[in-house]
C-alpha positions as CSV (number, residue, x, y, z in Angstrom):
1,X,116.3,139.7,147.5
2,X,115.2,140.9,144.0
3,X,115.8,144.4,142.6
4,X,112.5,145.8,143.5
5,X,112.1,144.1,147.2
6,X,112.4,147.0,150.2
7,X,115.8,146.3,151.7
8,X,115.4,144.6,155.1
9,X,117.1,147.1,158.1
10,X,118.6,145.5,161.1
11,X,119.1,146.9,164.2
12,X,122.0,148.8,164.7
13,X,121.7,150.0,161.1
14,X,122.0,153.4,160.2
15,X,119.8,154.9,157.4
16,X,118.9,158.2,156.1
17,X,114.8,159.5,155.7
18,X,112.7,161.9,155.7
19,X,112.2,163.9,158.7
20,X,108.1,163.4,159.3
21,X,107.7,166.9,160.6
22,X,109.5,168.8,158.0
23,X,109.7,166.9,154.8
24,X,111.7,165.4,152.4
25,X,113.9,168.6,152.3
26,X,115.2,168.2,155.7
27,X,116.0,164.4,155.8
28,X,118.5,163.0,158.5
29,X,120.2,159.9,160.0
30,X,117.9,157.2,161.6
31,X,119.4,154.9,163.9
32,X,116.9,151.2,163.8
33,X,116.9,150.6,167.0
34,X,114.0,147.1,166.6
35,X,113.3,145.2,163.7
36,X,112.8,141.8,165.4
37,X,111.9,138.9,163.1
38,X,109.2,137.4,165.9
39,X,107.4,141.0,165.5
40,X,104.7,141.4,162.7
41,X,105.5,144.0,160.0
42,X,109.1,142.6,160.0
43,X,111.0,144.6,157.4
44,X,108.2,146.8,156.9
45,X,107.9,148.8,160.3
46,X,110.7,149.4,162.6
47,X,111.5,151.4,165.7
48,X,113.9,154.0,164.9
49,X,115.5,157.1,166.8
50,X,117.0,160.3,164.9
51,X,120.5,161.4,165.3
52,X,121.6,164.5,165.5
53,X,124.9,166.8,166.8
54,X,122.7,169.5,168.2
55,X,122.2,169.1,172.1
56,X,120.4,171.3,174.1
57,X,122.0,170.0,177.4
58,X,125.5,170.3,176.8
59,X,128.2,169.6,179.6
60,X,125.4,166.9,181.5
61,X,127.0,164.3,180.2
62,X,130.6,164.6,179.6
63,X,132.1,162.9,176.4
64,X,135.6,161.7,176.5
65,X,138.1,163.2,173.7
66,X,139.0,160.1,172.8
67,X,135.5,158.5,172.4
């Protein structure tokens, strides 16, 4: 990969963008959830999910201390 090739995001890999509804100003964690090399757009268009801490259906699923 040179210096000015788009790094190539595997799944499982965590990355931080732009949220597309609000903006650059409130960017957050992406978890890539495809990038599969037998897929066209490979390394250019992936299937990602946001992360977040906020839950609006807390005690549903119950989260072990330890975990």
């Amino acid at each position: 990969m040179t210096d000015d090739a788009a790094p190539i995001f595997e799944r499982g890999d965590v990355v931080y963008g732009d949220d597309p509804f609000k903006g650059d100003e409130d960017a957050r964690p992406w978890l890539v959830l495809s990038n599969h090399e037998g897929r066209p757009f490979h390394g250019e268009q992936y299937i990602p999910v946001t992360l977040t801490t906020r839950s609006w259906m807390d005690g549903l699923i119950d989260i072990p201390e330890e975990s």
